[in-house]
N, C-alpha and C positions, 0 to 999 in steps of 0.2 A: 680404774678408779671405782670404789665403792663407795654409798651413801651411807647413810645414819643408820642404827639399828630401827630394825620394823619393830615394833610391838605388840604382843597379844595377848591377851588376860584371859584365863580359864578357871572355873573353881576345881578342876583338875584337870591335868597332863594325863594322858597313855604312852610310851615312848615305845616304839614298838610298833609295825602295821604287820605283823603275821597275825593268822590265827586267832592269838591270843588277845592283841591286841584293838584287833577289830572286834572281837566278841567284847571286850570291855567296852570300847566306844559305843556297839547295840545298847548295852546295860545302861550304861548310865545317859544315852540320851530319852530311854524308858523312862527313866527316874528324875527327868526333865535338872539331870546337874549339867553346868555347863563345862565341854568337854572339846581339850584340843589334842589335837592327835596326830602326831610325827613320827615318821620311821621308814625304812626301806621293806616295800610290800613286796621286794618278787621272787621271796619264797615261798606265795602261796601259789603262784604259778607252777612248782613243784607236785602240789597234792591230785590226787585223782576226783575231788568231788565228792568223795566216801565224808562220811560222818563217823570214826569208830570212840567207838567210848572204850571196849575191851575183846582185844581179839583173842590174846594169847595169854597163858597165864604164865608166870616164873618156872623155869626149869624144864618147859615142856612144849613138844611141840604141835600136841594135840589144841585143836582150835573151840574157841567157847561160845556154845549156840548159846548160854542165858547169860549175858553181862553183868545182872542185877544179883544173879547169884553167885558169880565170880567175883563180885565185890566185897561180897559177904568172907569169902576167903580169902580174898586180899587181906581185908580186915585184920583179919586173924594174923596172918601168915606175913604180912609188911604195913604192919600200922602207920610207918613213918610214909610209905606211898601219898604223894599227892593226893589220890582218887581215895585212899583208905581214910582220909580225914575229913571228908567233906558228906553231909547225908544223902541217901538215897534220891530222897524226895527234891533235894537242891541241885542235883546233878540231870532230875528228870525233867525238874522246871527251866534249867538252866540251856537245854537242847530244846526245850517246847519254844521259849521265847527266841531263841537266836533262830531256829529253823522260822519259825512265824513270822519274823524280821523278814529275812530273806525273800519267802514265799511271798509277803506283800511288793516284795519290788521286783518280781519275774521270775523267782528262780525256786518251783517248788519243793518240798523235799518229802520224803516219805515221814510217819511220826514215829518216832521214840516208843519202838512197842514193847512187847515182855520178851524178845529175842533175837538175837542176831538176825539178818541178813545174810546168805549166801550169795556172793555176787562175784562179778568176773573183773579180774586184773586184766592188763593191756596185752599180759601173754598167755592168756587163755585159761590161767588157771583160779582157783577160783578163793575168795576169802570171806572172813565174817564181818560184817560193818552193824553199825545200828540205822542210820539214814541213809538215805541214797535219791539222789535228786529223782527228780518226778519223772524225767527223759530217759532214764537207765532202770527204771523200776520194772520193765516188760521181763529184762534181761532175766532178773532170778528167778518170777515166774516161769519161765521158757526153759530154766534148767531144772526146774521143779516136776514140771508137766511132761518133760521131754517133747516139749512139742517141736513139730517140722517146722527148722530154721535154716534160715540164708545169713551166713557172715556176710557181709561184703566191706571189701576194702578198696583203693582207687589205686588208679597209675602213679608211680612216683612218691607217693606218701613212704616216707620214715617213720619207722614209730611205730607202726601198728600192721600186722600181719594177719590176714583172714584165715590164711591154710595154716599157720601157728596154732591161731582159737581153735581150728579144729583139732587139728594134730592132738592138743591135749583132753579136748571134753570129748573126743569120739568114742570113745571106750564107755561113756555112762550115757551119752548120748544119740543116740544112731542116725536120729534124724537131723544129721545136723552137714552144711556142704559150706564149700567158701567159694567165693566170684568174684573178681577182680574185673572193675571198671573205670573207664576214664570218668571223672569229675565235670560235670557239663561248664563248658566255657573254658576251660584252664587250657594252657598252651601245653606241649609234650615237655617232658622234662621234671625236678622235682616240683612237687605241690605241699602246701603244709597247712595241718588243720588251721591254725586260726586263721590264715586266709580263705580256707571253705566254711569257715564260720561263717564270717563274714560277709562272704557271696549268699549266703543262707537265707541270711535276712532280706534279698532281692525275690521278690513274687515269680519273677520267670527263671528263677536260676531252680528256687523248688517246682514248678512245674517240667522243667526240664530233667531233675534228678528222679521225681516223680515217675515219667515215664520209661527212665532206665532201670527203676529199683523194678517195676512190675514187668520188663521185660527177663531177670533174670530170678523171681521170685517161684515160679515154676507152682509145685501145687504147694510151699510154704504160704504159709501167712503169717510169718515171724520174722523179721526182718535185723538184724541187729549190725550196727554201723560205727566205725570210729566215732567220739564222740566229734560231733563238728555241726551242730543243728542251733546255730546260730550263737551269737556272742550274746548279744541284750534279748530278752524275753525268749528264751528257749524253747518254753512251755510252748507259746504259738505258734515257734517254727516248725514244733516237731507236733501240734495237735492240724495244723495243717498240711505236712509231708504225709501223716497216717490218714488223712482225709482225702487227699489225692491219690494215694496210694490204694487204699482201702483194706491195707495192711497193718498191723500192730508193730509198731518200732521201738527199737531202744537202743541208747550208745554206750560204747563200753569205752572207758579210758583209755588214751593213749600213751604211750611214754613222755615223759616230761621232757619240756614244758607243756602241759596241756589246758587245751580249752576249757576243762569245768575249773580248775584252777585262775585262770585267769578270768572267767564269768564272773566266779565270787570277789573275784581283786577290785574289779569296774566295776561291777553292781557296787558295792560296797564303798568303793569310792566316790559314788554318783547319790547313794542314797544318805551317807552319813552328813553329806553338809545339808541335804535339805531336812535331815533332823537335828541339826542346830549344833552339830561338832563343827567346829574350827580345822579343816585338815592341811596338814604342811607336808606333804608327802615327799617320798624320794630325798630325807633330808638325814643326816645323823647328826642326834643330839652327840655336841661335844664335852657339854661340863651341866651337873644340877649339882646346885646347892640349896643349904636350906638356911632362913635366918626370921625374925622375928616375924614377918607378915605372909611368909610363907615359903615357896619354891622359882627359884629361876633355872632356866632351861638357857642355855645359849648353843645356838647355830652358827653356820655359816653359806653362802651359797655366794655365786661371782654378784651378786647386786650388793652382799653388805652382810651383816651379822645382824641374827633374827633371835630374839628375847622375848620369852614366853613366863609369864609369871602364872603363879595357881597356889592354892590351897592346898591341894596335895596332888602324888604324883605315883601311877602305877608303872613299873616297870615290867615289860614284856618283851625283853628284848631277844629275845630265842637262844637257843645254844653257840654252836659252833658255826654253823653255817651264816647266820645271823646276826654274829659277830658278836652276841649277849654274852659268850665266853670266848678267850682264847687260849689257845693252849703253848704251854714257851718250857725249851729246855727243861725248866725248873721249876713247874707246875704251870696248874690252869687258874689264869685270875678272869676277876670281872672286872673289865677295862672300867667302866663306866664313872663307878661310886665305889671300887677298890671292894666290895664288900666280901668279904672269908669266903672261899669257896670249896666244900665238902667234895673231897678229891681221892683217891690211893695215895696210900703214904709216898712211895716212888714212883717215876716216870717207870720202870722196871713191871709195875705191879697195874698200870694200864688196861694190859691185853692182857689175856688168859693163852697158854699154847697153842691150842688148836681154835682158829678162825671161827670154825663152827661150832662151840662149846655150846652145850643147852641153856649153859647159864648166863650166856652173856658176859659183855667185858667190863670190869670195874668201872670204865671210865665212861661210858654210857650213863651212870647213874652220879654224874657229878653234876654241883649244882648248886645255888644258894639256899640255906635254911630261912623258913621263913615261922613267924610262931602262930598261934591259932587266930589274928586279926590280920594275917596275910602281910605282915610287915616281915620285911629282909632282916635278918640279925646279925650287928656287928662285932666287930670284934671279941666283946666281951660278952656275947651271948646276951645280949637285949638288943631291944630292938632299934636298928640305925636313927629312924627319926620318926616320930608316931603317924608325919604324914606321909610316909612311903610303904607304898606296899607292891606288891608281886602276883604276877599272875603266869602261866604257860610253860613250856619248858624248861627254862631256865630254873626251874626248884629242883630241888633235888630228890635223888630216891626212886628215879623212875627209868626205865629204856623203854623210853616210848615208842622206838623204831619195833624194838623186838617185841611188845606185850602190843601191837596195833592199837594205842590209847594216845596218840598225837592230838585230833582233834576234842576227844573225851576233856582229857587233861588240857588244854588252852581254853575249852567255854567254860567246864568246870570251875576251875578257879578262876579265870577272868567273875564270874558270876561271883562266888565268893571276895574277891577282890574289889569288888566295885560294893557289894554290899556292906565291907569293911570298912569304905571309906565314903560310904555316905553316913554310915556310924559318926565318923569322925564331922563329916559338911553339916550333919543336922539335920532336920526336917525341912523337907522340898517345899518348895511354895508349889499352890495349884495349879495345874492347868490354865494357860493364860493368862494368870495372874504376873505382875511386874517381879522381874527379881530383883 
């Protein structure tokens, strides 16, 4: 038996908890709009924690140390790209304020400098990001310096290999060994980071790992470990393991699902309602409409159907994975709000022959068009409805997978997207003031 519909009032929706959608919730609870926010978060449980704006450029598989100047060629070279429409200066503001976000609620990040990052994947090898949480920032210095490092990995963990790391950076790095240890407390058998997270956060569980990192750190004093140095306030766990230790540490990503992915899902979860968003998580919106007073959102969950009304409404519902697109015999539609979706002529015209083309496959860069106010455009090439707009994956003209610009392109426009639609909300009332 279910009850009545619940209702809740937002002067905007976000639909959508990846990425994208969560950077838009940061923005606009900055801009004091009121903001409710629904969607399935546990694709960020996928990412590594990395922040990239641009790793790779079109056609090539040389990696990009200046972002800022790769955008400049984007520019040129694919104007219709996401990241080519939005300014420099909004894309730099856009990574200061969301990383600032974060950083105030435990989880710090390195800042938006004039060049990539060289940093390590979960199989040793190495890529360009622009931020990189404050716990893993040891890592690229250490591959910079060459300085003498200890991988260590535990008994039982999946996901993450010490003599791998090495396997790949011993060639550029010499001083570098792997140790495999048991996990203090955990039973024989497998272990998984977010469970040694978790233990993380116990005082005697770091003292106890403490003692075993300095028994196998030999004359290193670089220490580098699966990411797993705690779920909530990392920063502490890992500025007190490097104080026990009296060793420099940093964690490298594990294969997904991983712990810095899931830190940012619960921070994020934790910190958005005590900045005044409305969140309905783990929910899919089933049907938005739009009619004179504004936007409804309708849900459902086993208690009853949940009605969310707003102003307007950003959609950041991800790709494929995400369910923002699907893909059917006879093209890719967007389930949601049916809006055109810029595809290859044929299911045929997809993939390119060979898997590993430099160019990547047609169908990566499908996607909703959206026009310069971040509104989705329907069928007839205007815009669906002036209060809807788009942010994240889900636009078109990009493979984010292949150009390293997943989290670039979701703050990016989310920023731009929320900016669009305070256009539209108006002038905020102040600080405090009643709305």
């Amino acid at each position: 038996m279910t009850g009545p519909p619940r209702n809740f009032g937002a002067e905007l929706a976000v639909v959508g908890s990846g990425m994208a959608g969560l950077a838009a919730s940061v923005f606009a609870a900055n801009r004091h709009i009121t903001t409710a926010l629904t969607g399935n978060s546990g694709a960020l449980a996928y990412t590594t924690g990395y922040l990239d704006l641009l790793g790779r450029v079109d056609g090539s598989t040389a990696e990009v140390a200046d972002p800022w100047l790769a955008l400049e060629d984007l520019r040129q070279a694919r104007p219709s790209h996401p990241l080519a429409r939005i300014a420099a200066a909004d894309i730099r503001a856009a990574f200061d304020e969301f990383t600032a976000f974060v950083g105030e609620h435990g989880i710090a990040y390195s800042p938006a400098g004039a060049h990539n990052i060289c940093a390590l994947t979960p199989a040793g090898t190495l890529k360009r990001t622009l931020c990189v949480p404050a716990t893993m920032a040891a890592g690229p210095r250490a591959v910079s310096e060459k300085a003498a490092c200890v991988i260590v990995d535990f008994e039982g963990l999946k996901g993450f290999s010490a003599r791998e790391v090495v396997a790949h950076l011993a060639g550029r790095w010499p001083a570098i060994e792997a140790r495999r240890v048991a996990f203090p407390g955990m039973p024989r058998g497998e272990v998984y980071a977010e469970v040694m997270a978790r233990a993380m956060e116990v005082p005697a569980t770091r003292e106890r790992l403490a003692e075993v990192l300095r028994g196998v750190a030999g004359a290193a004093r670089v220490i580098g470990l699966p990411a797993m140095l705690g779920m909530h306030r990392p920063d502490r766990v890992h500025a007190e393991l490097q104080r026990l230790t009296g060793l420099e540490i940093f964690e490298i990503p594990t294969l997904p699902p991983s712990v810095p992915g899931v830190r940012l899902r619960e921070l994020l979860e934790q910190a958005l309602p005590k900045a005044g968003v409305t969140l309905i998580p783990q929910h899919k919106v089933a049907q938005v409409s739009f009619d004179a007073d504004g936007a409804a959102l309708l849900l459902h969950d086993s208690f009853g159907p949940i009605r969310i009304r707003a102003r307007a409404v950003i959609l950041a519902t991800g790709r494929f994975l995400s369910g923002g697109l699907e893909a059917h015999p006879n093209g890719i539609r967007e389930p949601l709000l049916n809006l055109p979706v810029t595809q290859p002529a044929g299911r045929a015209d997809w993939y390119r022959e060979r898997y590993t083309d430099s160019r990547g496959h047609p169908l990566h860069r499908a996607g909703i068009e959206i026009d310069a106010e971040s509104r989705p455009l329907g069928p007839r090439g205007r815009p669906l409805d002036d209060r809807l707009f788009a942010a994240g994956v889900i636009v078109a003209h990009q493979d984010w997978i292949r150009s390293r610009s997943g989290a670039g392109i979701a703050i990016a426009t989310a920023y731009q997207a929320v900016a669009a639609a305070q256009r539209y909300l108006g002038p905020r009332p102040p600080p405090g003031a009643p709305r």
